[in-house]
N, C-alpha and C positions, 0 to 999 in steps of 0.2 A: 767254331769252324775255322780251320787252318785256312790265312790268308795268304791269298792268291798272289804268284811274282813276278810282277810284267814288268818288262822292259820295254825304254824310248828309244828308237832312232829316227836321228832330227831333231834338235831340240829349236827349231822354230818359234813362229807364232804360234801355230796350231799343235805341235811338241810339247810345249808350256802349258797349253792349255790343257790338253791332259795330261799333266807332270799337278798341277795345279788340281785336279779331279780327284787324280788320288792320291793328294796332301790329306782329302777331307774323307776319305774312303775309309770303313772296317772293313771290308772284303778281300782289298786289296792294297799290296806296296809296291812303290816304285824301287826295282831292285839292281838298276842300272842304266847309264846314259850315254849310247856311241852318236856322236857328233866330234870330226875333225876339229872342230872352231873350238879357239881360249873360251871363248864366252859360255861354253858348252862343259867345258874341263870346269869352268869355276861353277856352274850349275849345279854340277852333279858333287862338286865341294859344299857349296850351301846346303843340298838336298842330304848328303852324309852318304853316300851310293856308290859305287864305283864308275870308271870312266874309262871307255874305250873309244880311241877314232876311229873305230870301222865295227862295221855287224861283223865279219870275219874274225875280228880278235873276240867279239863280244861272245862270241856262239863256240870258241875255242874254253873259252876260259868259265861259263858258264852256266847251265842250264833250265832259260827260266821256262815259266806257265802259259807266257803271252807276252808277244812282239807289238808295238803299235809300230807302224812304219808310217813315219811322217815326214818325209827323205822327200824333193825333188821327185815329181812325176815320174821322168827318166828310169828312176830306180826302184820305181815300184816295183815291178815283174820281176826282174833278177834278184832283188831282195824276198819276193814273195816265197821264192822257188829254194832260195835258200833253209828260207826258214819251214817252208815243208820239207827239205831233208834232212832239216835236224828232229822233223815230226814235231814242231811247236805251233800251235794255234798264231794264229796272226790279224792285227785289226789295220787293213789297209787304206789311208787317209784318200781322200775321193780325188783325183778320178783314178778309176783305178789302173792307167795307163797312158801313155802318150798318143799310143793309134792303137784302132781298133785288131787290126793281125796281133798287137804283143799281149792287149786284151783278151784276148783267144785261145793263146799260149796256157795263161794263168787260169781262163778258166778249165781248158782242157788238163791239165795239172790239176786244178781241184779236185776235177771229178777223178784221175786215176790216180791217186793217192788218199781219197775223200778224208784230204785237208779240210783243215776248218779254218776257215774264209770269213771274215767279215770284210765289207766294204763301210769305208766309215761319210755316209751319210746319213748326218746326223739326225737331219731333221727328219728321220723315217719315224725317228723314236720321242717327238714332238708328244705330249698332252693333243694340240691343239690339233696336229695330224689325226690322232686318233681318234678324237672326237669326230671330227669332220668325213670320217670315215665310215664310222658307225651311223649317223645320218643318211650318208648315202645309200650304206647297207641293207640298213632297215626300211629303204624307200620310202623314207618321209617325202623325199623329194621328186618320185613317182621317176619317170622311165629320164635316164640324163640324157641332156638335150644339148648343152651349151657351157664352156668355161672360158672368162674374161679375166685374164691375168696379168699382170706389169713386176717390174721389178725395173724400178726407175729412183734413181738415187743419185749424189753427185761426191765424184771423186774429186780432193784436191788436186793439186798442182804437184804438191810433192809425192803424192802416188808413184807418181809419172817419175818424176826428178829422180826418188830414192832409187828407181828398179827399173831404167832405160827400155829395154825388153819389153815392157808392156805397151811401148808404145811401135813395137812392132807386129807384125802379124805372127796369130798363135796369144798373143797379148790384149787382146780384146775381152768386151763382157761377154761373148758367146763360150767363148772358152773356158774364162774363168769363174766367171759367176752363173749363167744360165744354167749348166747340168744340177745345179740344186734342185733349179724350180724345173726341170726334166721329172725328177724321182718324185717331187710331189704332183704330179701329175699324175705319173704311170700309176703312183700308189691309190688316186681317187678315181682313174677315169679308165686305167686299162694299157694294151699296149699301143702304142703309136703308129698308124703305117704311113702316113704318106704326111710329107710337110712342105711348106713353099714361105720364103725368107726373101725380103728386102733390107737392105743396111745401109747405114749411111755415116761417112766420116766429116758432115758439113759444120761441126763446130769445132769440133780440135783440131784436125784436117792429118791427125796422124795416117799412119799407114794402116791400120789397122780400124774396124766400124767402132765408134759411140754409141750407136744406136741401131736397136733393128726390128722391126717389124714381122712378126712369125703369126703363121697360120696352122693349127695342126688337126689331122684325122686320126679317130682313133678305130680300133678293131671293130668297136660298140657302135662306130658310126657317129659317136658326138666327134665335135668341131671348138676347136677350141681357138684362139686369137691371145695372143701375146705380145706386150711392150716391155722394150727392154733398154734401159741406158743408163751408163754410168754419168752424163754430160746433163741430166734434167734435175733439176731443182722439186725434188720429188718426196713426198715420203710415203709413196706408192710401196716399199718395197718387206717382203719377207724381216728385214732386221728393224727397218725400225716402225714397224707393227707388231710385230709379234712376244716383245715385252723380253725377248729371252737371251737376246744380248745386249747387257748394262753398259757396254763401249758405246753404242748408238743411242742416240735421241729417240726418244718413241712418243708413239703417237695413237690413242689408243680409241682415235675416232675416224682412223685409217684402213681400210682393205687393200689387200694386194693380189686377192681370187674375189669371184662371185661366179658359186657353180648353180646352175640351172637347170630345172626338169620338170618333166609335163606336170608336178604337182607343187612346186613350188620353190624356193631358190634359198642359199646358204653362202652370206657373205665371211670373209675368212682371212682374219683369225677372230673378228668383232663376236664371230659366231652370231650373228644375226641371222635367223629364221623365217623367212614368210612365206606359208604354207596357204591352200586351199584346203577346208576341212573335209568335203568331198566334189568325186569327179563334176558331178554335175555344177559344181558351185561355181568353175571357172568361167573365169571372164574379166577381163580386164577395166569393168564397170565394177565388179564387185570385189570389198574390202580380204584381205590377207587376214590370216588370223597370224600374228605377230608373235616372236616370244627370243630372245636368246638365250643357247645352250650352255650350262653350266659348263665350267671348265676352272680346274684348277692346276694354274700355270707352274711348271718347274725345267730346270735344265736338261735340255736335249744331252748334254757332255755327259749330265751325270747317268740319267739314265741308257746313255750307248754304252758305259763302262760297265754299269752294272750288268749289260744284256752280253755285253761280250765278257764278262768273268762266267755267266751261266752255259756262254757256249764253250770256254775252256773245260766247263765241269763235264760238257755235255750232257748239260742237261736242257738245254735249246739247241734251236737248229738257228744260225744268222738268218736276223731278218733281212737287211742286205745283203744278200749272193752275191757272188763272182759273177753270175750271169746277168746279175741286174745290175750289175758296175760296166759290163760290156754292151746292155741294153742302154742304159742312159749316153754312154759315150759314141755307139751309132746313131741316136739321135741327132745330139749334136754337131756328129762331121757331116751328118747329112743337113742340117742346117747348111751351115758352112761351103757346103755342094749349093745348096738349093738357091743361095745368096749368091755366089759365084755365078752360077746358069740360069738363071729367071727363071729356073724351070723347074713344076713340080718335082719333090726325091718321093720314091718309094723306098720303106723299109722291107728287106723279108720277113 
């Protein structure tokens, strides 16, 4: 099979990291790297690739398979729009916008061109997401009732030091880390309508929350509650339970979900089970029949690339849509609203 030619823009952290994805790929090459920055130029020298400082000279002078855009929030939309008129598939690093109107934009663009759009949150494409998915599906867990979730971890000092900005607002965990655990939500429990937020900046005392307290409704009518802080001495969180990034310390007698339903509950990523064998059996005097779910763990990276070389072939459709990168990112300003106003947000 003729390997597939995508190109980086941005060669960040998250740039690198799939620059690094498909070092180890047969599928696919990296067949070029526009970032202004030297560090970027000597990159794509290491990598043996060529090197452009802008997607404009990159798109002038070449024509690959697939864009990953991993550019500055800002420049996701105008990047996206580009790369639909040169008719090139594109995998867009999350969020897929800075406000919800230019999110809108991009998805209205998708659909009149029916570009092909990925939104790159990754963890849609998780083992562990899936499993826990299937669970649900197959109503092991009888009608969902209830999800208890955190993502509670502690950021150094130099977070803060190296990238000023974060400590202002727009620079918070609501912004930057929460729409993860947004998508694994929507993806186990449904869509979101109404939410209501407490935050609080009483340890760092920046301008911006550490910590925040979130309640959410879903269409289904489950009720879900969530902690959130980069300021807690935690290993509550999605990274370091869930074994799948080796950067982080993990912890693998940790949860950072436990979804709930009239027949029984699913802790996650531990994948722990405990079920009632039948309806009548319940009751909170009598024993769970216990077991966890098989799972065999690998990288979300690898497997996003692999799904987005199958939607360059078209031969999938993105599991993350443009519409679900606009769904997750109205979640969040409505946080954001709801924390502002003490008062319940509806979504439409």
């Amino acid at each position: 099979m003729t390997s597939v030619n995508i190109v980086v823009v941005g060669a960040g952290v998250i740039g690198r990291a799939h620059m690094a994805v498909m070092a180890q790929s047969f599928q696919c090459r990296l067949s070029a790297i526009a970032d202004p920055s030297e560090a970027a130029q000597a990159l794509a020298n290491a990598y043996g690739v060529p090197w452009y400082a802008t997607l404009d000279a990159l798109l002038a002078a070449t024509s690959p398979d697939g864009v990953i855009l991993a550019t500055p929030n800002a420049l996701h939309v105008p990047q996206s729009l580009q790369c639909m008129a040169a008719g090139v598939p594109v995998l867009v690093e999350k969020p897929i916008a800075n406000t919800v109107a230019d999110a809108q934009k991009l998805v209205q663009a998708t659909q009149t061109h029916s570009a092909k759009v990925l939104i790159g949150h990754h963890r849609a494409h998780s083992p562990i997401m899936r499993e826990a998915k299937v669970v649900i599906d197959e109503g092991r867990l009888g009608q969902l009732v209830s999800v208890m979730g955190s993502a509670m971890f502690y950021k150094p000092d130099d977070y803060f030091t190296q990238a000023p900005w974060r400590r202002e607002v727009g620079g918070g965990p609501i912004l930057i880390n929460l729409i993860h655990e947004i998508h694994n939500l929507r993806m186990l429990c449904g869509e979101i309508t109404q939410v209501q937020a407490m935050t609080s900046n009483a340890v760092r005392g920046f301008a911006v929350e550490d910590t925040a307290s979130i309640t959410f409704r879903f269409a289904s009518g489950v009720l879900a509650s969530f902690m959130l802080s980069d300021t807690a001495a935690s290993a509550r969180s999605w990274e370091q339970t869930s074994q799948e990034n080796k950067a982080y310390a993990s912890y693998d007698d940790e949860d950072c979900y436990v979804i709930a339903g009239t027949m029984g509950s699913l802790a996650v990523p531990t994948m722990r089970l405990k079920t009632y064998g039948q309806a009548e059996d319940r009751s909170w005097f009598k024993p769970y029949q216990s077991s966890t779910v098989a799972l065999e763990r690998e990288d979300p990276l690898r497997l996003q690339m692999d799904h987005f070389i199958r939607v360059i072939q078209g031969v999938e459709e993105p599991l993350v849509s443009a519409h679900d990168g606009l769904q997750n990112l109205l979640v969040v300003e409505a946080i954001a609203q709801a924390a502002a106003s003490q008062k319940t947000v509806r979504l439409a």
